[in-house]
C-alpha positions in Angstrom: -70.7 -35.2 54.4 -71.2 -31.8 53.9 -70.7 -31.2 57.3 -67.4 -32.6 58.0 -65.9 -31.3 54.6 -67.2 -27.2 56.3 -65.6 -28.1 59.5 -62.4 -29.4 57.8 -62.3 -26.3 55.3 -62.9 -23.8 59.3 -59.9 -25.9 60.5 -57.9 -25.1 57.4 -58.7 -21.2 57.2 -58.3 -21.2 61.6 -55.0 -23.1 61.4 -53.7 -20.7 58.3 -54.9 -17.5 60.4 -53.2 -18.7 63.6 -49.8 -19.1 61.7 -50.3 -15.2 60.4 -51.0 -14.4 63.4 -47.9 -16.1 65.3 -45.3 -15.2 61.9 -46.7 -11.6 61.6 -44.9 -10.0 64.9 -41.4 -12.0 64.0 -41.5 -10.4 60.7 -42.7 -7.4 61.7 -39.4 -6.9 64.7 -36.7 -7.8 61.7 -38.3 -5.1 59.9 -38.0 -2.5 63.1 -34.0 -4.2 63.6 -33.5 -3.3 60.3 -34.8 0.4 60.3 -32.9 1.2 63.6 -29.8 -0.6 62.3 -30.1 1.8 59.3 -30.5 5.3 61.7 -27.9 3.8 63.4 -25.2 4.0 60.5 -26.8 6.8 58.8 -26.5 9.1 62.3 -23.1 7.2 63.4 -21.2 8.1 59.9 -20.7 11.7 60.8 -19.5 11.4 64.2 -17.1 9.5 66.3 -19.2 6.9 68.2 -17.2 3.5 68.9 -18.3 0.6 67.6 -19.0 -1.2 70.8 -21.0 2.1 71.4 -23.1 1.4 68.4 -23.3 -2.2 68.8 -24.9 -1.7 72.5 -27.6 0.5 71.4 -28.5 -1.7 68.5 -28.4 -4.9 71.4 -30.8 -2.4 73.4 -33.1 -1.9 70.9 -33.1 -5.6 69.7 -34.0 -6.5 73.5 -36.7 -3.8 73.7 -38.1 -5.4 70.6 -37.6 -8.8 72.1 -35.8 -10.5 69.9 -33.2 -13.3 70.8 -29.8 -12.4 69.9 -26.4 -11.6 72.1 -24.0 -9.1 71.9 -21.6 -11.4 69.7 -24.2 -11.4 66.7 -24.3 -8.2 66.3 -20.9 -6.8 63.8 -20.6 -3.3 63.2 -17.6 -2.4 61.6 -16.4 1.6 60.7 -14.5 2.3 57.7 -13.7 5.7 57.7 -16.8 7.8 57.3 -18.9 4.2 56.0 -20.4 2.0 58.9 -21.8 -1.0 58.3 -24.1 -3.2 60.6 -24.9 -7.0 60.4 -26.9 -9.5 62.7 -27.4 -13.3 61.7 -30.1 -14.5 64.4 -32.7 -17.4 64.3 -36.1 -17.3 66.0 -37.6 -20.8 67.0 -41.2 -21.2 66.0 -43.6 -23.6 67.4 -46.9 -24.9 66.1 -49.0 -27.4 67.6 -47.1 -30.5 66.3 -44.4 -29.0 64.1 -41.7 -26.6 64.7 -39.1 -24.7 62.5 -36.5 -21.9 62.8 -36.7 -19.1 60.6 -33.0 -16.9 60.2 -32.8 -13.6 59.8 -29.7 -11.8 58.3 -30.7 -7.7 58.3 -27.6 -5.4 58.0 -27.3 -1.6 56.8 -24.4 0.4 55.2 -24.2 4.1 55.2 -21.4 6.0 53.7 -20.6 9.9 54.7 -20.9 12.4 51.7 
């Protein structure tokens, strides 16, 4: 009995360290989205780069980091001197027998002095 209740508990810490290690790089490229979304509108507030400009560097980036969004989910909208940034995007994840989507919503907002 002993037995079977060690190689259940192994089962339980394996299956919880193969989720961390699926989840971890999904989290990890929405935090890098949002950091470049955020140099994006701090660098774009003081010059004259075009929103579609801005929004095809961010979809660069995004694909570099390989994360599964289109042109079309990523708003920027300028303001005068404040830009702001938005993407709503969903990854699918997949475990052996269950799988879920997990949304992501970063955005940034920089004003000029």
């Amino acid at each position: 009995m002993k037995t079977v209740r060690a190689l259940i508990g192994l089962l339980v810490v394996a299956g919880i360290f193969y989720t961390a290690w699926m989840l971890i790089p999904v989290y990890y490229h929405n935090l890098e989205l949002q950091d470049a979304m955020g140099d994006e509108a701090r660098m774009n507030s003081y010059t004259n780069k075009s929103e579609d400009d801005m929004r095809e560097s961010i979809y660069r980036k995004a694909k570099d980091m390989e994360i599964p969004i289109t042109r079309d989910q990523i708003n920027v909208r300028r303001d005068g001197q404040t830009v702001s940034i938005w993407v709503d995007y969903t990854v699918r994840f997949q475990l052996p027998g269950y799988s879920f989507d997990l949304q992501f919503h970063p955005s940034s907002k920089n004003k000029a002095i």
